[in-house]
C-alpha positions as protocol buffer text, in pm:
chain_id: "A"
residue {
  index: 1
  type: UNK
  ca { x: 11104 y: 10570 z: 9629 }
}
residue {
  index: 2
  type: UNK
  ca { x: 11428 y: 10424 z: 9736 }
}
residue {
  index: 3
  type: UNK
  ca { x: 11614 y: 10072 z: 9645 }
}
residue {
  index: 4
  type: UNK
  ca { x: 11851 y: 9947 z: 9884 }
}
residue {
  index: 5
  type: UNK
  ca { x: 12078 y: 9653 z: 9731 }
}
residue {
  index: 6
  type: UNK
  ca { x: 12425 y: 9491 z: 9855 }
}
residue {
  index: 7
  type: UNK
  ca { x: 12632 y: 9411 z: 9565 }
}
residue {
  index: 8
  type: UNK
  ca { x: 12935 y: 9267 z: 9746 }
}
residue {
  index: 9
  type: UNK
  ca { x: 12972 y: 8925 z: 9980 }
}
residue {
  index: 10
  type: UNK
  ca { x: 13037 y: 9003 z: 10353 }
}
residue {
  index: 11
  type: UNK
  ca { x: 12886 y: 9376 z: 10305 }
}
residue {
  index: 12
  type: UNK
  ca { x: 12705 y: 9589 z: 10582 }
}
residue {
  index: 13
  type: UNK
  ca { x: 12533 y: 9830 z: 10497 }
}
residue {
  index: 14
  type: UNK
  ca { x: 12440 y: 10125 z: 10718 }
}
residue {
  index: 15
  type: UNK
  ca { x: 12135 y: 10386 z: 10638 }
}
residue {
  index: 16
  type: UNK
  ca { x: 11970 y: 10654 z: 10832 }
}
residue {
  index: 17
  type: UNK
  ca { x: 11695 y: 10817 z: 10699 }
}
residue {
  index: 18
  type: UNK
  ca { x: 11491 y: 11137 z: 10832 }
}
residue {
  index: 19
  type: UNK
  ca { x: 11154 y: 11184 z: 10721 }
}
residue {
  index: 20
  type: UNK
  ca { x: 10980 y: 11520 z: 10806 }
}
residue {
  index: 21
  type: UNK
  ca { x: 10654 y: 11585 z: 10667 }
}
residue {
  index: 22
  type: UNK
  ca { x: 10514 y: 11925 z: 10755 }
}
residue {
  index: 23
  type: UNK
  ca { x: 10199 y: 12006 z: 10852 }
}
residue {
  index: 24
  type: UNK
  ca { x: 9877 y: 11921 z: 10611 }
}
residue {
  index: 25
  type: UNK
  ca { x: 10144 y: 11749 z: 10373 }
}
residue {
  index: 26
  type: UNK
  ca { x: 10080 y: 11386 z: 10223 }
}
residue {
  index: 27
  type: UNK
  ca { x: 10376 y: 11141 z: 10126 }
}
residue {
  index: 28
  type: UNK
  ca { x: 10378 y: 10800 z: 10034 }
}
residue {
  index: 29
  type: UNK
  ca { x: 10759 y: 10656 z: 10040 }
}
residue {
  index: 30
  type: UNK
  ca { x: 10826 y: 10360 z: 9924 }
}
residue {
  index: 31
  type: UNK
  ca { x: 11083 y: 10118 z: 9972 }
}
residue {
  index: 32
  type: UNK
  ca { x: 11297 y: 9782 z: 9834 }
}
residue {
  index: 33
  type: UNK
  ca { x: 11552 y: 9585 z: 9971 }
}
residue {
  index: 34
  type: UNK
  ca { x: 11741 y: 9270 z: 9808 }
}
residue {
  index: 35
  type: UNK
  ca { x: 12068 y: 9120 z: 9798 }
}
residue {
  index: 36
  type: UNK
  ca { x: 12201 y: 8797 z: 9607 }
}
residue {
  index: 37
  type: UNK
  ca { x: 12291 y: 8499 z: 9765 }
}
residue {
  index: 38
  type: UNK
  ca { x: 12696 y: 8505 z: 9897 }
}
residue {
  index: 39
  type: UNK
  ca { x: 12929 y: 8242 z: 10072 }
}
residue {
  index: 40
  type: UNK
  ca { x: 12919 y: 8497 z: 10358 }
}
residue {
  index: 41
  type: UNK
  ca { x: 12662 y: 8672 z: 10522 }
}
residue {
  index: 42
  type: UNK
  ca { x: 12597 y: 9013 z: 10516 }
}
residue {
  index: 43
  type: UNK
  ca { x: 12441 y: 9319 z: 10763 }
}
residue {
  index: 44
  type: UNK
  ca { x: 12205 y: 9531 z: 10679 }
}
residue {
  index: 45
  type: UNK
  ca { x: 12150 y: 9780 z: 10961 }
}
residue {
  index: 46
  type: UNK
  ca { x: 11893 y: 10055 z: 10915 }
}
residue {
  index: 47
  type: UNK
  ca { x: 11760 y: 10324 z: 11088 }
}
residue {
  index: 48
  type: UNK
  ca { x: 11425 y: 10536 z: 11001 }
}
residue {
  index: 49
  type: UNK
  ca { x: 11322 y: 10824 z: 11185 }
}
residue {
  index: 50
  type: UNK
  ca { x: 10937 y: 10987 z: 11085 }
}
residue {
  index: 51
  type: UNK
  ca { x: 10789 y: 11310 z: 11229 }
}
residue {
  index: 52
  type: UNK
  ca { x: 10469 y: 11399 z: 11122 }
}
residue {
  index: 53
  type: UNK
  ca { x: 10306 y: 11719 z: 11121 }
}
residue {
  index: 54
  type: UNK
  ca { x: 10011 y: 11845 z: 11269 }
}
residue {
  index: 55
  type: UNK
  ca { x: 9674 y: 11690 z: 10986 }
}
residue {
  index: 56
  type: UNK
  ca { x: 9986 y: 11552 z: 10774 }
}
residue {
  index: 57
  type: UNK
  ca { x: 10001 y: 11172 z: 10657 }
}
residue {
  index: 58
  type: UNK
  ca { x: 10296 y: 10997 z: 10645 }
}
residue {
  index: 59
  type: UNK
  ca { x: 10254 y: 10620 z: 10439 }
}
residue {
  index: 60
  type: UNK
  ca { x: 10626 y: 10444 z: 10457 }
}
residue {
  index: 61
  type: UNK
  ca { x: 10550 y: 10091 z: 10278 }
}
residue {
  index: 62
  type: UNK
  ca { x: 10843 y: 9882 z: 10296 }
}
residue {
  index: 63
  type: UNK
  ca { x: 10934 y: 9525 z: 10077 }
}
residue {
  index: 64
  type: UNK
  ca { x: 11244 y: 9357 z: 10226 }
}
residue {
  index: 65
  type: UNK
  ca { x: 11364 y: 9047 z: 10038 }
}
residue {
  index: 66
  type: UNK
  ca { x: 11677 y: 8994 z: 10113 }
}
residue {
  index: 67
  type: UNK
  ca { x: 11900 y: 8688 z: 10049 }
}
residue {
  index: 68
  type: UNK
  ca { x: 11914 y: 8394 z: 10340 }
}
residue {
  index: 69
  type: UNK
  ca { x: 12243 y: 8501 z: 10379 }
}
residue {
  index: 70
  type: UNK
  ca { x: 12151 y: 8847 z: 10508 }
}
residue {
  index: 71
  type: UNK
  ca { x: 12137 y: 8974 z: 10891 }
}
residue {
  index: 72
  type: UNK
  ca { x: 11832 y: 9218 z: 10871 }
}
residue {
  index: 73
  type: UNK
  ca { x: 11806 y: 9454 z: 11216 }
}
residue {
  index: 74
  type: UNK
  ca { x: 11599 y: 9764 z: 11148 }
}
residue {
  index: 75
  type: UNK
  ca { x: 11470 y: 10045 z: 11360 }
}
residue {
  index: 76
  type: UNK
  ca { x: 11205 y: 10235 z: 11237 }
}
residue {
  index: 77
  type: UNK
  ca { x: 10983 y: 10512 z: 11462 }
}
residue {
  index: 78
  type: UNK
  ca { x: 10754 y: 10780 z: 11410 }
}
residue {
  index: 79
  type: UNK
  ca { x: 10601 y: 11085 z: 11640 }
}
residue {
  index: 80
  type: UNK
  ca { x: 10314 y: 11239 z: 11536 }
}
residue {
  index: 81
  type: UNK
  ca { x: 10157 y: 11514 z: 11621 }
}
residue {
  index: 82
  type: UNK
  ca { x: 9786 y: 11616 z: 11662 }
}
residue {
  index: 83
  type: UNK
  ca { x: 9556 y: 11527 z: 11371 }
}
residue {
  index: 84
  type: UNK
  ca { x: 9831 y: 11345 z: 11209 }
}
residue {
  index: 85
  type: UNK
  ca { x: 9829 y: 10945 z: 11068 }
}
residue {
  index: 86
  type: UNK
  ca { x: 10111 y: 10750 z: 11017 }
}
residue {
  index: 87
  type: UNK
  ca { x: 10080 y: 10416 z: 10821 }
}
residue {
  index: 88
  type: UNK
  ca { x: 10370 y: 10168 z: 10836 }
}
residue {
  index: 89
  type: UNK
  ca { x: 10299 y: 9904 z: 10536 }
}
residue {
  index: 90
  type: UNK
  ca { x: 10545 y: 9588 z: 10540 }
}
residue {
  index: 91
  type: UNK
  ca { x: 10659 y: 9301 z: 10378 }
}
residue {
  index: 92
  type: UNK
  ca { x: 10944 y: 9072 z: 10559 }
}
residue {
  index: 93
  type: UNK
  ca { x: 10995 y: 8770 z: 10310 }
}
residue {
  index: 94
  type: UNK
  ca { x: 11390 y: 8731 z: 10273 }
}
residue {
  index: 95
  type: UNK
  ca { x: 11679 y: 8743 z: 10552 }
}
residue {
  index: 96
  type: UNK
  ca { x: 11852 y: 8452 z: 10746 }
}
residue {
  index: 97
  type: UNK
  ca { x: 11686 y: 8710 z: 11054 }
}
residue {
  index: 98
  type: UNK
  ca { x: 11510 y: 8978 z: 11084 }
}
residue {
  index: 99
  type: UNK
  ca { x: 11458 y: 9210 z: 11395 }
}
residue {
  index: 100
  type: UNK
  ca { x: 11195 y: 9457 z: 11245 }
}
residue {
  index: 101
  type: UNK
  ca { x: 10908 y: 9660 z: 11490 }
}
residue {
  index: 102
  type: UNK
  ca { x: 10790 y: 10025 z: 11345 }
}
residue {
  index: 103
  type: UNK
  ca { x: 10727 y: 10213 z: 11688 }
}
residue {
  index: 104
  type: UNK
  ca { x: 10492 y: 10530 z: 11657 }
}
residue {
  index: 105
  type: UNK
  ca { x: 10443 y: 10806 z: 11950 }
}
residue {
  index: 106
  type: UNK
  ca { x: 10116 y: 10924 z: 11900 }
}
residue {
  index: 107
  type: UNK
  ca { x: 10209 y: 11296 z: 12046 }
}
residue {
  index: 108
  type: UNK
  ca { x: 9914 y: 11521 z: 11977 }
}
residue {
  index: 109
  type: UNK
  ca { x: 9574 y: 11484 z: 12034 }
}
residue {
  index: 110
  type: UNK
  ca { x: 9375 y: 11293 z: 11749 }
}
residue {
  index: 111
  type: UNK
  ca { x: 9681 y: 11130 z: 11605 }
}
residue {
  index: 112
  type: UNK
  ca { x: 9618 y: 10770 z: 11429 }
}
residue {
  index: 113
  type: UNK
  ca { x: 9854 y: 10519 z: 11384 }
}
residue {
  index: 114
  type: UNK
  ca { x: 9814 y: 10165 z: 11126 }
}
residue {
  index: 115
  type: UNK
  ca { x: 10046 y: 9913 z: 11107 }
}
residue {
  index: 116
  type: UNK
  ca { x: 9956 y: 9623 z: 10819 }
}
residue {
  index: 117
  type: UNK
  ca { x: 10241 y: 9353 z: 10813 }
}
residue {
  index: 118
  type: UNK
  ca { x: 10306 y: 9032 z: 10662 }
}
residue {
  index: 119
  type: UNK
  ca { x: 10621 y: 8829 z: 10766 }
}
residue {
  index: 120
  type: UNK
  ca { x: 10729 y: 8479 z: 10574 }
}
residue {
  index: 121
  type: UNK
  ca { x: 10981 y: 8254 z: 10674 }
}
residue {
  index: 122
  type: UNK
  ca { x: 11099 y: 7938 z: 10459 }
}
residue {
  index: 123
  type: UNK
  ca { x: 11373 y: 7656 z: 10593 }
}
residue {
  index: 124
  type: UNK
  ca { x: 11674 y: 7847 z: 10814 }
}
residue {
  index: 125
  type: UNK
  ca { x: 11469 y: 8182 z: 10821 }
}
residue {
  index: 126
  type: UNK
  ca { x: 11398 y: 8351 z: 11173 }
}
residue {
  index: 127
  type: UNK
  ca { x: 11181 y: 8658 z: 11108 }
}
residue {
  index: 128
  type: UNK
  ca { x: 11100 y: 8853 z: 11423 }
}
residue {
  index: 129
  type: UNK
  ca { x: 10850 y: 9165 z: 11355 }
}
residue {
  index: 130
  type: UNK
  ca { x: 10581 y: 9329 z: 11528 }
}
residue {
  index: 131
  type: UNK
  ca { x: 10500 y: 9705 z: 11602 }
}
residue {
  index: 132
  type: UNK
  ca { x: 10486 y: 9914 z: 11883 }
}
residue {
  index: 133
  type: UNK
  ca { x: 10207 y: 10224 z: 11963 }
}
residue {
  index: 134
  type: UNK
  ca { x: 10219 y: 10488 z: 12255 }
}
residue {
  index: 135
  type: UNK
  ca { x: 9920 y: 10682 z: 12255 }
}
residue {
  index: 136
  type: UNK
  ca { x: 10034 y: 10971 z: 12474 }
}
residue {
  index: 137
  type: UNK
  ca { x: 9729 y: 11224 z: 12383 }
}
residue {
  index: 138
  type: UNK
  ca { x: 9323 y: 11209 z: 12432 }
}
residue {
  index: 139
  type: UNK
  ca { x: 9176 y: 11096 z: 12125 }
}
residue {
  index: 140
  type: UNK
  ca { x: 9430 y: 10901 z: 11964 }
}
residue {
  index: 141
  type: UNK
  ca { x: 9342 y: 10538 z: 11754 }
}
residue {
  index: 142
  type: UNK
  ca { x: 9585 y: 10281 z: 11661 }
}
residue {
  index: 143
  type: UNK
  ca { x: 9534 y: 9923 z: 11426 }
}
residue {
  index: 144
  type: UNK
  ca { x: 9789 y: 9696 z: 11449 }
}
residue {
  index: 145
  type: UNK
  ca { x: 9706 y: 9408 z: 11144 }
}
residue {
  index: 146
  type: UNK
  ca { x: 10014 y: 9141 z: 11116 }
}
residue {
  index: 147
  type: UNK
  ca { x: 10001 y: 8775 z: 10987 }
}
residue {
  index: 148
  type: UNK
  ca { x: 10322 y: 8559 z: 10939 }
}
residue {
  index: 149
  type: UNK
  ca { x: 10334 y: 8236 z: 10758 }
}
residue {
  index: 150
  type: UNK
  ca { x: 10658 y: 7945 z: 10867 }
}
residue {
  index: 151
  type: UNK
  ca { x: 10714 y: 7625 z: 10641 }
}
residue {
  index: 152
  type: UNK
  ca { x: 10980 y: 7414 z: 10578 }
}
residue {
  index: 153
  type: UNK
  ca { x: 11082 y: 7464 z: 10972 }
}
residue {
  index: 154
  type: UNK
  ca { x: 11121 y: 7830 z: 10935 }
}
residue {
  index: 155
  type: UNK
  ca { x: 11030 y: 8080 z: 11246 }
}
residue {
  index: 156
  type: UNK
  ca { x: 10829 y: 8380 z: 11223 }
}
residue {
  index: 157
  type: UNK
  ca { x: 10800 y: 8579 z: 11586 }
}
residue {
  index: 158
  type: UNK
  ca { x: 10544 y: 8858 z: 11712 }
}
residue {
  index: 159
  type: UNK
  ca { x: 10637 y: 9117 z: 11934 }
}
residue {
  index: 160
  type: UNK
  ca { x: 10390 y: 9397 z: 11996 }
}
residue {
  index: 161
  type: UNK
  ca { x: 10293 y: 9670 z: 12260 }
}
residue {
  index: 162
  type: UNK
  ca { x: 10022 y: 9939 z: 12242 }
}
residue {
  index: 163
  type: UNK
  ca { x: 10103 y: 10151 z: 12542 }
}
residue {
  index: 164
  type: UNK
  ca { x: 9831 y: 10417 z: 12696 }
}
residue {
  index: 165
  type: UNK
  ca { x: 9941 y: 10665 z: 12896 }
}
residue {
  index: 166
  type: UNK
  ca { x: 9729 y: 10803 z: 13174 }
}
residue {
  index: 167
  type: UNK
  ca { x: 9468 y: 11043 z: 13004 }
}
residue {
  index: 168
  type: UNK
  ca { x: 9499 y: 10911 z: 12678 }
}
């Protein structure tokens, strides 16, 4: 599990996380994000970088709800190789914005890939999530599952691509 929380107004806050789950292994990471409400705004720039193993599976599930005073811009992407599954879970309910779209190379041949997302936006909020899926090996399968709910004139965005490369 990890807990990421800005304690200070006008922080940024910078993380880069490596994942490598070896072949045949199983991990579930989870993850929480929150602020309070400052004056300012603050930055939360993070960076998450999955490889998974031939037959491993990787499940990253991910709650971000930060204050509406936070800048949220995330990149998060996974390769994985034959036999392998990746499963990106998330959660988007907090932010002023959010750029946020988990990107998985599906390397080896009968690699899966499922994405299951919920964004939320209330009044001021622009959350801006999707996922992104290159099958680049025969036999590869991919679900991409996202719904986003706007009131109170907030703005929820989808931005997706499942790419399949020539013999895939």
């Amino acid at each position: 599990q990890a807990y990421f929380r800005m304690n200070a107004e006008g922080m940024g806050q910078f993380e880069h996380k490596i994942v490598i789950a070896e072949p045949d292994s199983e991990l579930h990471l989870i993850e929480g994000c929150s602020a309070p409400h400052y004056g300012t705004h603050n930055l939360h720039s993070g960076c998450v970088e999955v490889f998974v193993g031939e037959g491993a599976h990787v499940q990253y599930s991910t709650v971000q709800n930060w204050s509406k005073n936070t800048y949220n811009l995330n990149t998060k992407r996974a390769i994985v190789e034959a036999d392998g599954t990746m499963e990106w879970v998330s959660g988007s309910m907090g932010s002023k914005a959010t750029m946020l779209y988990p990107a998985s190379v599906l390397k080896g041949p009968g690699a899966t890939d499922n994405h299951i997302t919920i964004a939320m936006a209330g009044e001021g909020q622009n959350i801006d999530t999707g996922a992104k899926v290159y099958h680049n090996a025969p036999d590869t399968h991919s679900t991409v599952e996202s719904k986003s709910i706007s009131k109170d004139g907030g703005r929820t965005n989808y931005r997706g691509l499942v790419h399949i490369a020539d013999g895939a």
